[in-house]
C-alpha positions in Angstrom: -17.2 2.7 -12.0 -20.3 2.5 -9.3 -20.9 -0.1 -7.0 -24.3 -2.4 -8.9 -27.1 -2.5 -6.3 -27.1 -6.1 -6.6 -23.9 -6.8 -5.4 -24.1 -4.0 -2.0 -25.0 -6.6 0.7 -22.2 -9.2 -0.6 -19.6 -6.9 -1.8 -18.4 -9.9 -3.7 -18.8 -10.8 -7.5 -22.0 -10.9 -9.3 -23.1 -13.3 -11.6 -24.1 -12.5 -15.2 -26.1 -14.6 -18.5 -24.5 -14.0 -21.8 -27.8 -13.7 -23.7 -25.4 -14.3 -27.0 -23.3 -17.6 -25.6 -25.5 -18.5 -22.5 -22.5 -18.5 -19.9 -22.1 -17.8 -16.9 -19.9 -15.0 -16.4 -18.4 -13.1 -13.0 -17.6 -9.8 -12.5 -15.5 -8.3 -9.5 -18.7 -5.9 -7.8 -15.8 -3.7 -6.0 -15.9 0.0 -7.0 -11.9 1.3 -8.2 -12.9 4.8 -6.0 -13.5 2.7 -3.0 -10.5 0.6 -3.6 -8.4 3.4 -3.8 -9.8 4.9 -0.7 -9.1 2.2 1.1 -5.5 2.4 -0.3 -4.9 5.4 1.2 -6.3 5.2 4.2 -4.1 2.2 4.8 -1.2 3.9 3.7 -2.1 6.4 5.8 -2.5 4.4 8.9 0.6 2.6 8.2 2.9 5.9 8.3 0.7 6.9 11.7 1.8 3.4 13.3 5.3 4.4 11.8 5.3 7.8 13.2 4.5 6.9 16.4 6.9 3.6 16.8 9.5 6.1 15.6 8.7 8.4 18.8 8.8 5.9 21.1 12.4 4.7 19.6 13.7 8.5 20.5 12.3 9.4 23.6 12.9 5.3 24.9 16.8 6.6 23.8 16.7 9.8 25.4 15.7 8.0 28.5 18.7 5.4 28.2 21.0 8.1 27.7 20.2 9.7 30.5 20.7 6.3 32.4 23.7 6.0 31.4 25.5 9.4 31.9 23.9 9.7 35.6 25.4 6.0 36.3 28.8 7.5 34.7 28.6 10.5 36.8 28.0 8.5 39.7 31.1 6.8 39.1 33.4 9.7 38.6 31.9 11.3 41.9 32.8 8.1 44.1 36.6 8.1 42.8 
């Protein structure tokens, strides 16, 4: 399934005359490949963003932990 030439600058729908009924008909002008590209390439960006917010959960953890057993061991030292 191309892209028609017609529809490139809109992107939208194009309008077609039934010769047989004499509607008018629309058609979607979007190609399936370039749909499905753009599919992926969301899907891919969305498990980046994912990848990366999962990072910053860990190492933000780490860093709390860390917090938290220097205040502990501060404690322990001044008993």
């Amino acid at each position: 399934q191309k892209t028609i030439p017609a529809c490139g600058p809109t992107g939208f729908i194009e309008r077609i005359n039934c010769a047989s009924s004499q509607r008018d008909e629309y058609k979607s002008c979007r190609s399936a490949a370039l749909e499905a590209q753009r599919f992926w390439r969301f899907v891919g960006s969305a498990l980046a963003v994912a990848a990366a917010a999962a990072a910053l959960v860990v190492l933000r953890q780490r860093v709390l932990d860390r917090r938290a057993l220097e205040k502990v061991r501060k404690q322990i030292e001044s008993i």
